[in-house]
N, C-alpha and C positions, 0 to 999 in steps of 0.2 A: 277385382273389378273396380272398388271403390278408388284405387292407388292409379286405376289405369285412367280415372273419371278425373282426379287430379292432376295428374299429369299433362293431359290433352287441355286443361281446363287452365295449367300454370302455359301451354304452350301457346293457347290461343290469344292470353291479353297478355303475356310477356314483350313478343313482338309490338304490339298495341301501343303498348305503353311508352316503349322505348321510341316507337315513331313519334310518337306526341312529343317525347320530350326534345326529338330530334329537331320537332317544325318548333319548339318553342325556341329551343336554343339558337336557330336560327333566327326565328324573329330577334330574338336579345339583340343578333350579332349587328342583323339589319339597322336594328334602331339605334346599336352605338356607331353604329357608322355614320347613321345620317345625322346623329345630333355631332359627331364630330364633324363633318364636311358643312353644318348649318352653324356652326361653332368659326369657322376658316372664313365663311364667307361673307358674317355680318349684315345683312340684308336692309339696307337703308329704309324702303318701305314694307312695314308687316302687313301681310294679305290676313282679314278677319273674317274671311268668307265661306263660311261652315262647308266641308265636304262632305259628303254621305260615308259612312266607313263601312268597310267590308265587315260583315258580322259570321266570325269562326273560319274553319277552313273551305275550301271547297271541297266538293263532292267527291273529286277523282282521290280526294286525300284520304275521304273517310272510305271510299271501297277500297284501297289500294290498302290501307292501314286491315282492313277486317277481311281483306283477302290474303294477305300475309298470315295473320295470327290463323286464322282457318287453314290454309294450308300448311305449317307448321303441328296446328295442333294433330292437323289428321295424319302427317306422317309421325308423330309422335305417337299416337294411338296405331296405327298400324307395326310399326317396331315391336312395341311393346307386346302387341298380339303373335309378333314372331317371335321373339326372345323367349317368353314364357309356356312354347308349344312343347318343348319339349321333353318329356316325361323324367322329373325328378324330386330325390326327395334327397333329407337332410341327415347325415349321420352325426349324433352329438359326439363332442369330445368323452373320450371314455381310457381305463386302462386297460394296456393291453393284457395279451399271459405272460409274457415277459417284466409286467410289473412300471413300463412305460406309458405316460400318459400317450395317447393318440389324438391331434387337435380336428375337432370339429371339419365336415367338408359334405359337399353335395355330389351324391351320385346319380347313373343315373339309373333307372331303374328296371330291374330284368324283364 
């Protein structure tokens, strides 16, 4: 239960994460773009006319972003609840009557 609370829980800011790092890296790319094309063009008169700046992302970023990791983490947690349904257990490595080791395996269970 606790493995399956981690899992869903690595799946849901995994995607998260990665998007963030995705909108930054783009911002990066944007701003060496524009400091190279304002690098080309030399601009004879500098404008010192405060703009308002955008503060963060917008909105559709941050639901798009936490509806990814959410549905990630739920098909993650649903797998998991299939894979582990089915009745088994573990036989440890042992010797056989022949005097051969037999290596460890999961069976499943009568």
């Amino acid at each position: 239960m606790i493995r399956n609370i981690l899992v869903a829980i690595v799946f849901f800011f995994g995607p998260a994460l990665l998007m963030f790092m995705l909108r930054n890296g783009i911002l990066l790319f944007r701003l060496w773009l524009f400091n190279r094309r304002q690098r080309a063009m030399q601009p004879e008169v500098i404008d010192i006319t405060p703009v308002p700046e955008k503060k963060g992302a917008s909105r559709w970023f941050y639901l798009l972003a936490f509806l990814l990791g959410l549905a990630t983490a739920v098909s993650a947690f649903m797998y998991l609840q299939t894979a582990d349904s089915e009745p088994r257990h573990y036989v440890p490595a042992h010797v056989g009557s022949d005097g051969k080791v037999v290596p460890g395996k999961w069976t499943d269970k009568p």
